[in-house]
N, C-alpha and C positions, 0 to 999 in steps of 0.2 A: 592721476588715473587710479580707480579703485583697486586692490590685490586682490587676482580671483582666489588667494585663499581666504582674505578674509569672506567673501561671498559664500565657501563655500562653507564656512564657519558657521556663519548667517544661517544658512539651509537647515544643519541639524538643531542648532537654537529655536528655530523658531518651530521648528516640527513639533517639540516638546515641548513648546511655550502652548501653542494652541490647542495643544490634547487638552494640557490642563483647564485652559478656557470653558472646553465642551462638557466637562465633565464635573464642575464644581464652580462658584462665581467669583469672578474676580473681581481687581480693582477698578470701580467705577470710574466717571469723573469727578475733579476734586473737588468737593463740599461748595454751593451756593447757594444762597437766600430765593426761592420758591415762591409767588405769593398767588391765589386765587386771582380772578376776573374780580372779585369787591373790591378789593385791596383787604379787607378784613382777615386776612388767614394767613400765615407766611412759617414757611419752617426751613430750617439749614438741613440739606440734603446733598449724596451725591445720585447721580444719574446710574441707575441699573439700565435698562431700556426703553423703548418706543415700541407697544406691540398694538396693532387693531386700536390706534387711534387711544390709547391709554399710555400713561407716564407712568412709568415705575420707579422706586427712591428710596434712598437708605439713608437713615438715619445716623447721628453719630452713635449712638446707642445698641445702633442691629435692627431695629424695628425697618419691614419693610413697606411703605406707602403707594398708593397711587389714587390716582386723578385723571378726571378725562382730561386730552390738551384743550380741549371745549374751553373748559372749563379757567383755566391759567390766564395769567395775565398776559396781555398782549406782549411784553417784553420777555417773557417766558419762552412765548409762542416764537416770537422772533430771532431768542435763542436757537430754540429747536430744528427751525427752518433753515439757520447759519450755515446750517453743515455739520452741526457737531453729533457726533457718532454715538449711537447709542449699544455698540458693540465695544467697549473699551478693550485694547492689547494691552496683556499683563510679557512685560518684557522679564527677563532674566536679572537683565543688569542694563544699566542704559546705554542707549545704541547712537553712536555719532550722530547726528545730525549736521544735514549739508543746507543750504538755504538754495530755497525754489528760485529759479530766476522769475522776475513779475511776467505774465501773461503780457501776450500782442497787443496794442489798444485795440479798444472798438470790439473787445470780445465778451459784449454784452448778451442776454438770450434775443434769438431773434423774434425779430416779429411773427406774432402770432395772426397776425391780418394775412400776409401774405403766404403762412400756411391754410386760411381758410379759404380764400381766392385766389389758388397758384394762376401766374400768368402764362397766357399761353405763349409761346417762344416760337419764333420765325429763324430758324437755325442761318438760312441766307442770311440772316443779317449781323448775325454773329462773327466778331471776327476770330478769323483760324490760326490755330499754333504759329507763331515763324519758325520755318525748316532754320532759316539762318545764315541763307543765300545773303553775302555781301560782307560777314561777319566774317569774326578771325577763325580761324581752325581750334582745331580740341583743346582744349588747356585746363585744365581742369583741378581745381587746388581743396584739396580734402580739408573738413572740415577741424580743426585746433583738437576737439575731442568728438566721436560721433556716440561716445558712451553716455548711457543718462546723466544726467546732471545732479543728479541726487540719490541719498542713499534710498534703499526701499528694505518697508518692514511687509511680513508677511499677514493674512487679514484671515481670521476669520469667518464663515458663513455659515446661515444655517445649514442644517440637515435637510435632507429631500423633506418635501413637503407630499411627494406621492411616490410610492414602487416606481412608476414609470418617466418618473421626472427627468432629464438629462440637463448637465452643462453643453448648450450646444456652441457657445460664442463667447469668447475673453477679447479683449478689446483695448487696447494700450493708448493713450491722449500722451506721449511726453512731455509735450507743452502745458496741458495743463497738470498734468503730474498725479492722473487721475487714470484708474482700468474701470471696463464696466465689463460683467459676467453675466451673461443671457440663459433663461431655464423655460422651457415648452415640456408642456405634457399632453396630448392629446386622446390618448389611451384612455379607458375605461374610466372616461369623463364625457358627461353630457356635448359640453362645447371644450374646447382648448383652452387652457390658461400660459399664458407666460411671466413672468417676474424677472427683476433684475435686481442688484448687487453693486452698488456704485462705491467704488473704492478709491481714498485717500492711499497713493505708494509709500509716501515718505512718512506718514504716522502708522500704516494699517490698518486704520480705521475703515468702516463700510457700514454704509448705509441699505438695507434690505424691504424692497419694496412688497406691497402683499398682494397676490394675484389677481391678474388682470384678463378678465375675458375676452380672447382675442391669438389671433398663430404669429409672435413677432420675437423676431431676434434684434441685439445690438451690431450697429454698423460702425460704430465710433461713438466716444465722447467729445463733444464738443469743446471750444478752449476754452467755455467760462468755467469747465468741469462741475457743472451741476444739469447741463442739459445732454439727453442721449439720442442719438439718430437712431431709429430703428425703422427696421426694416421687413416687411410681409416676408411669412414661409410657408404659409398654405396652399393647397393649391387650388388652380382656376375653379376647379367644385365645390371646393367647402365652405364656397358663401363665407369664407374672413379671409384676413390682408396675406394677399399675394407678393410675390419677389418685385414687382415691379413698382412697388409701393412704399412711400418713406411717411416716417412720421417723428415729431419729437416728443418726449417724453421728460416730464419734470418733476419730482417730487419735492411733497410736502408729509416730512414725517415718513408714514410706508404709504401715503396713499399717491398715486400717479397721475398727472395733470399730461391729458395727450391733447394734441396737434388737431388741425383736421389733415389730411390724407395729400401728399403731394406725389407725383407719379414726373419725373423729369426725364424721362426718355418717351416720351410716346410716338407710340405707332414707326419706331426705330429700329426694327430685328425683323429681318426675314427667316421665317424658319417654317419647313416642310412646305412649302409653296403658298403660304400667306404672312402678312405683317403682324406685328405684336408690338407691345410693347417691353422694351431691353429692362434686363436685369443689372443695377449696379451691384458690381461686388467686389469694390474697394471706394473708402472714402476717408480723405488722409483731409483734416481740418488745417489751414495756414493762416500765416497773421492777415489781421483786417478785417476778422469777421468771413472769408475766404473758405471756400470748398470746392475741393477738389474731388472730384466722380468720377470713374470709370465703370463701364455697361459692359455687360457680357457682349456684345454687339462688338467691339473696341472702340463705346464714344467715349472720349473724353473731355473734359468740362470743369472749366471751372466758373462758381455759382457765388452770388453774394446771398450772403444766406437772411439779409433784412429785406432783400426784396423779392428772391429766388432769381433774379435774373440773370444770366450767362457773362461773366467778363470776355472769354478766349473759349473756343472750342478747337478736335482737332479726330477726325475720323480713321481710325487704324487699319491695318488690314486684320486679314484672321489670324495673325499669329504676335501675341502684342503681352507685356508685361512691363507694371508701373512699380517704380520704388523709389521712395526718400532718405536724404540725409537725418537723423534723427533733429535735427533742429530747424525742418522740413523747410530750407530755405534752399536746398538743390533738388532738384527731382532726375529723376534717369526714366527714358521712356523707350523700349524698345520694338520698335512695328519691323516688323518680318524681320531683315539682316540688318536694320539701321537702328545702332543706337546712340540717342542725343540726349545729351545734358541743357534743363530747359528750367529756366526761373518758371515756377508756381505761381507767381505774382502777374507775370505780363504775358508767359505764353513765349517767350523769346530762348529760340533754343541758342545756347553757346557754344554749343562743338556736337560735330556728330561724325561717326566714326562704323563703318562695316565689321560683320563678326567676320571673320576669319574662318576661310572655308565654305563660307555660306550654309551654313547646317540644316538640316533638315529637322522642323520647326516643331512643335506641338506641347501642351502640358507645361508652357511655358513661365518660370520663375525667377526672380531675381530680388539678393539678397546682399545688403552691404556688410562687412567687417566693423568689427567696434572700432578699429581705425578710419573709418568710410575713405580708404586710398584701394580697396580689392575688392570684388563684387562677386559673387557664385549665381548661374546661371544655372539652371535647369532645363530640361527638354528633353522630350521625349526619354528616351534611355540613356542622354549624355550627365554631364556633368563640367561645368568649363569653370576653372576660376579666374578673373582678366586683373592683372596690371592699372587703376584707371589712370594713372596718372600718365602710361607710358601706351595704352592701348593693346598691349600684347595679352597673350595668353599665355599664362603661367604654368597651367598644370590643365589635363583635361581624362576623364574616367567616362566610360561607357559600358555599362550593366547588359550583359549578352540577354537575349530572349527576346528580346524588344518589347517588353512592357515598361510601361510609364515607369520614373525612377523617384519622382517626387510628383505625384497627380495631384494629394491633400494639404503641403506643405512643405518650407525649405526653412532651415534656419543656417547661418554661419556662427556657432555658437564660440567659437575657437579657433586662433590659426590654423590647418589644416585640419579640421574638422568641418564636415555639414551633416545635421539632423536632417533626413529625408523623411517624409512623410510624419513629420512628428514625433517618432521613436524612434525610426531608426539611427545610428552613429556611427558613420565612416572616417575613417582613419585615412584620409586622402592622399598621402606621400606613398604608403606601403599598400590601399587599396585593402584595409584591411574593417571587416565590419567589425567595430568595436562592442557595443553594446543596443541591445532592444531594451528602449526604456516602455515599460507597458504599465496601463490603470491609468495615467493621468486622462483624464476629458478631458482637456485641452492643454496644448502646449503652443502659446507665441512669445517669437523674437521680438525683442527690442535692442536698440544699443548695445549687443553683445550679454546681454541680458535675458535669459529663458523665465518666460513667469507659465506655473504650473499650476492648473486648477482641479480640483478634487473634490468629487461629488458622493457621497454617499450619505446609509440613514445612520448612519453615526455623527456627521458632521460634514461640516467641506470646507477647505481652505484654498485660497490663492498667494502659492510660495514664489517668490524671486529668487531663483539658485543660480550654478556654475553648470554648464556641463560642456566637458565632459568634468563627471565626481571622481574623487579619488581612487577609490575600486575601480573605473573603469582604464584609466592613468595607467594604474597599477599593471593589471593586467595585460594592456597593452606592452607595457616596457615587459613584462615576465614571454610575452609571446616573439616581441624583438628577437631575444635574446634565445630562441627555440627554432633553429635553419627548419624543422620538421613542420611548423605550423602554414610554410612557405612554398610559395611555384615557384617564386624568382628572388634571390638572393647572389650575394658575394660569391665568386666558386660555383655556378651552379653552370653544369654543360647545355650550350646552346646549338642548334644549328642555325647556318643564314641562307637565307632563300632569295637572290635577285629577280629568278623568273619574271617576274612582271614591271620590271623596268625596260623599258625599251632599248633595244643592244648597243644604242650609239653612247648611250651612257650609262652603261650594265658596269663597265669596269671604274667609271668613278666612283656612282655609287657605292661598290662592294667594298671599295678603300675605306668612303667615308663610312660605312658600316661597323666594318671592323675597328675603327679609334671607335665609336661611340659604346661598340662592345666592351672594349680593353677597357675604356675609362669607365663604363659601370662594373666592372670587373668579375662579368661571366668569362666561362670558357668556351671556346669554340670547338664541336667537336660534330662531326658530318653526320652522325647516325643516331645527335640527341634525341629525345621526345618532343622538345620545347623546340621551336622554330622562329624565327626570326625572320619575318616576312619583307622588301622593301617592293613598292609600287608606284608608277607614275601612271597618269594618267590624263588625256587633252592632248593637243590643247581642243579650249574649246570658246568661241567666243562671247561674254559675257559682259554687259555693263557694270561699270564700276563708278562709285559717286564720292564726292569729297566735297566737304560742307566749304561754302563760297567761292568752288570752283565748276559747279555744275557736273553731269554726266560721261563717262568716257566709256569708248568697249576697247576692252583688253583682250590680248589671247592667255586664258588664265591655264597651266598647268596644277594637280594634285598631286604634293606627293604623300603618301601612307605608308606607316611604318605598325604591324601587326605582329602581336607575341601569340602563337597559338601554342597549346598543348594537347595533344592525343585527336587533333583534326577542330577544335572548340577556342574561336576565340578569347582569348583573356583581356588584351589590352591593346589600345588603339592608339593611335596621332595622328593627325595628318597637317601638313602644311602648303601654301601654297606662294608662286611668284611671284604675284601683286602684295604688295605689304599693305599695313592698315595704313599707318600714316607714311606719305610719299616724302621722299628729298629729291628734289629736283638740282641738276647744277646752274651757274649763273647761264644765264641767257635759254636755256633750254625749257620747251614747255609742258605741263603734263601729260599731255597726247606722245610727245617724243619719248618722255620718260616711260610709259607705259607700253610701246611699239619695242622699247629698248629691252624692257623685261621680260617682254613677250619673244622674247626669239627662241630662250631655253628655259626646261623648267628648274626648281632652285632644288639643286644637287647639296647643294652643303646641307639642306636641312639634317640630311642621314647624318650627318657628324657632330651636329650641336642637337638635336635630339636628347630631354634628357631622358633615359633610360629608366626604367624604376629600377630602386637598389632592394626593395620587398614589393613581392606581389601574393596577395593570402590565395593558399591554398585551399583548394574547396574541400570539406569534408561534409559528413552524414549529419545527418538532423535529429537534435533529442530531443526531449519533450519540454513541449514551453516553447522551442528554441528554433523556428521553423525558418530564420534568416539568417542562419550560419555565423553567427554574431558567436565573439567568444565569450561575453556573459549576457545574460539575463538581468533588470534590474525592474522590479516596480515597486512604484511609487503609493506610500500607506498614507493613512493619518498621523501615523509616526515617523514616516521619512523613507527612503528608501531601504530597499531587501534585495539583497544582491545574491544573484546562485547562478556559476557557471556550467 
């Protein structure tokens, strides 16, 4: 497995590799024989660039040359076409290289017939997800590494091509080992133009396409890594491509060889009391030529992409989020409180398992570890990280106010770390906001892997770094070590509040309370500030499901355990007496077992609860610094700038 220090080693290298790039020319590729479309004309050159259909070329001399590609010999030409980049990375010193694993078979470009005559699709006749009635239970065995598989250098891009230009979409293919970076401008331009950025990981290289008349972002690279899904962003008025619109895109050189138009959810979303057609807004490519879709709607589907036809479909409720193993051979799919572990290939789930608590749903996200054994869940205002292998929940954070806590994005960038919304960086053990990374256009996870893209008219580059960076490390450990930056710490006096445990089990409770105090090691003391909440509540009767045992109703009790300070929520838990996964004894059946947990609610939680040992204290907001984060960091052409 990689060391995140050398990554983050990586990060400042290559910050200061690419200034240099923008600013002076560097080493092209290395010297090859050139010859005209006659054959009569031939000279040894290397490759400067590919701009508006001209070849640029340097001499061994200095002299610089160019030529239409018109013009070149067909073997030139089919150099050009190869993929070879006509942005060269001037490296520092050389950088390991890891070897690509070979691409899926059968990951050739798809047919361009059957994007000019999409078929129409009779969804009855599609067959649906298996739930996975009859199969075994969870089991579920993480993947050897879910980390990339190769090292990655950072690339290159132009400069804005207009004031109003935006990175709006970066786009990670692992399998083919390929990002694609999406640019819309539709400001103080006649019609809208959009361009793309199709980037080699493992070399840096990118290929930069020249604009295209039309409102379209990147949805994914596909696994030949030379063709891009895109996707409509305009809207139903401006006469060009809408959300509910895909297309492919291929280049030759910078110029764009598009699709005709396919639309694979139609007349599938009710909204505001008529039908539409669904917006996909994830599309995760698998071997076999395979695609994987999900629709704002919660359809999901998967498509061969030679024919566009449906293998497996599977329809969500409203509350649904998809995520892959990075070698996108496990998928995790969760629809309301159920989530199953589902081959990508056939549709067949292999374990499904309820969230704990049943949580109240929305903004919903999910995000694997570079180990793919721990998953972080988003929702509404929570924050849960699960155990997969054991089903439990390990740690769980919930943001008072109740605004969304990740609406734009989630990354698990780091053991106890998750990136919310992009920037933000929480310190999840002590609840502590570490750092606002601000300036990057985009930020996505991969593999434990943050790739950062950066748009300005100076330049733009898309970096693979660590984060959390060492300034923010740093700072963390200097704020540990400061009881004043804290609510809840070692020594810190507490009171306990049973009130809302109902009296037959007020006095077990308050036992088990108090060990869970002593062993976080506050003090108890009746007339704290900070309280110490315990609550049951139910029973109440609810269905409960367990994959190849079908439906049961339980009598479920909640219990919640709440830190408040000065009347204002800090920190929550709650647990309940149906577990995820059941042990039944011999001969006894899940209805028994279920009847049997249902008689009292589970009292020991208050004791095995774990407590937090830090809980950050809130302070005042200074400038720049409007999320109570202890630094500040953004992101330049030069690297990051940190100020607390």
């Amino acid at each position: 497995m990689r060391t995140r220090h050398l990554r983050d080693c990586v990060f400042v290298v290559t910050f200061t590799v690419c200034i240099a790039l923008l600013v002076s020319p560097g080493r092209a590729d290395e010297p090859r024989t050139w010859t005209d479309s006659t054959g009569k004309f031939r000279v040894t050159a290397s490759l400067i660039q590919v701009q508006d259909e001209v070849v640029f070329l340097k001499t061994d001399t200095g002299k610089t040359l160019k030529i239409p590609v018109a013009r070149l010999s067909q073997a030139d030409r089919d150099f050009l076409n190869a993929g070879e980049n006509p942005f060269e990375m001037v490296d520092a010193e050389p950088s390991p290289r890891v070897r690509v694993p070979a691409a899926p078979a059968n990951t050739g470009n798809p047919s361009m017939s059957a994007w000019t005559h999409p078929p129409a699709i009779n969804w009855d006749s599609v067959p649906t997800m298996d739930p996975g009635f009859g199969e075994s239970q969870w089991n579920y065995t993480p993947p050897v590494n879910n980390a990339l598989p190769f090292e990655t250098k950072a690339a290159s891009l132009p400069a804005k091509a207009n004031f109003f230009e935006g990175m709006r979409r970066l786009q990670i293919n692992p399998l083919a080992a390929r990002c694609v970076a999406g640019y819309t401008w539709t400001f103080s331009t006649p019609k809208p133009l959009s361009r793309i950025s199709l980037v080699d990981l493992p070399s840096g290289k990118a290929i930069n396409s020249e604009p295209v008349e039309c409102n379209m972002c990147p949805l994914t690279v596909l696994n030949d890594g030379k063709t891009v899904l895109m996707q409509g962003t305009g809207g139903d008025r401006d006469g060009f491509e809408t959300g509910d619109q895909l297309q492919l895109w291929t280049l030759t050189g910078t110029k764009v060889t598009r699709s005709g138009i396919w639309v694979p959810f139609p007349a599938d979303k009710k909204a505001f009391g008529k039908t539409t057609h669904a917006r996909p807004i994830k599309a995760v490519p698998i071997a076999n030529n395979l695609l994987i879709l999900l629709s704002d709607s919660g359809h999901l589907a998967c498509f061969d992409l030679a024919t566009l036809n449906p293998i497996w479909h599977a329809r969500l409720s409203q509350n649904f989020a998809v995520t892959c193993t990075t070698d996108r051979q496990q998928m995790f799919v969760l629809d309301e409180h159920t989530l199953m572990l589902v081959d990508p290939l056939t549709g067949q789930a292999k374990g499904s398992m309820q969230l704990e608590g049943k949580p109240r749903l929305g903004w919903t996200k999910m995000q694997l570890n570079e180990s793919g054994d721990q998953m972080l869940i988003s929702f509404v205002n929570n924050l849960r990280i699960m155990d997969l292998k054991t089903g439990e929940t390990i740690d769980e954070y919930s943001r008072e106010g109740g605004a969304p806590i990740a609406p734009n994005g989630l990354s698990y960038p780091a053991p106890d770390y998750a990136l919310l919304d992009n920037h933000l960086l929480l310190h999840i053990p002590s609840r502590i906001t570490v750092c606002d990374y601000k300036d990057a256009a985009v930020i996505t996870s991969v593999g434990g892997t943050e790739f950062v893209g950066l748009l300005s008219d100076g330049g733009g580059l898309i970096v693979p770094t660590s984060i959390p960076h060492p300034k923010a490390t740093e700072v963390l450990r200097q704020a540990v070590d400061d009881p004043s930056v804290f609510l809840i710490h070692p020594g810190v006096n507490v009171a306990m509040d049973v009130s809302g445990v109902p009296d037959k089990y007020r006095a077990e409770v308050e036992q088990n309370l108090k060990n869970a105090i002593s062993k976080a090691g506050y003090k108890l003391s009746n007339g704290a500030a900070i309280k110490i909440k315990a609550a049951i509540s139910g029973p109440k009767n609810e269905a409960v499901s367990y994959i190849a045992r079908g439906a049961y109703v339980a009598k479920v009790y909640q219990s919640t355990l709440t830190i408040e300070s000065d009347g204002t929520k800090a920190w929550s838990r709650s647990g309940s007496n149906i577990p995820m996964m059941l042990q039944t004894k011999r001969g006894q059946s899940i209805q028994e077992k279920l009847d049997e947990l249902g008689k009292r609610p589970n009292t020991s939680f208050f004791e095995t609860v774990a407590l937090p040992k830090l809980l950050q204290a809130p302070t005042k907001s200074s400038s720049g610094n409007t999320q109570n984060a202890l630094l500040v960091s953004k992101f330049t052409l030069r690297g990051l700038v940190d100020s607390e």
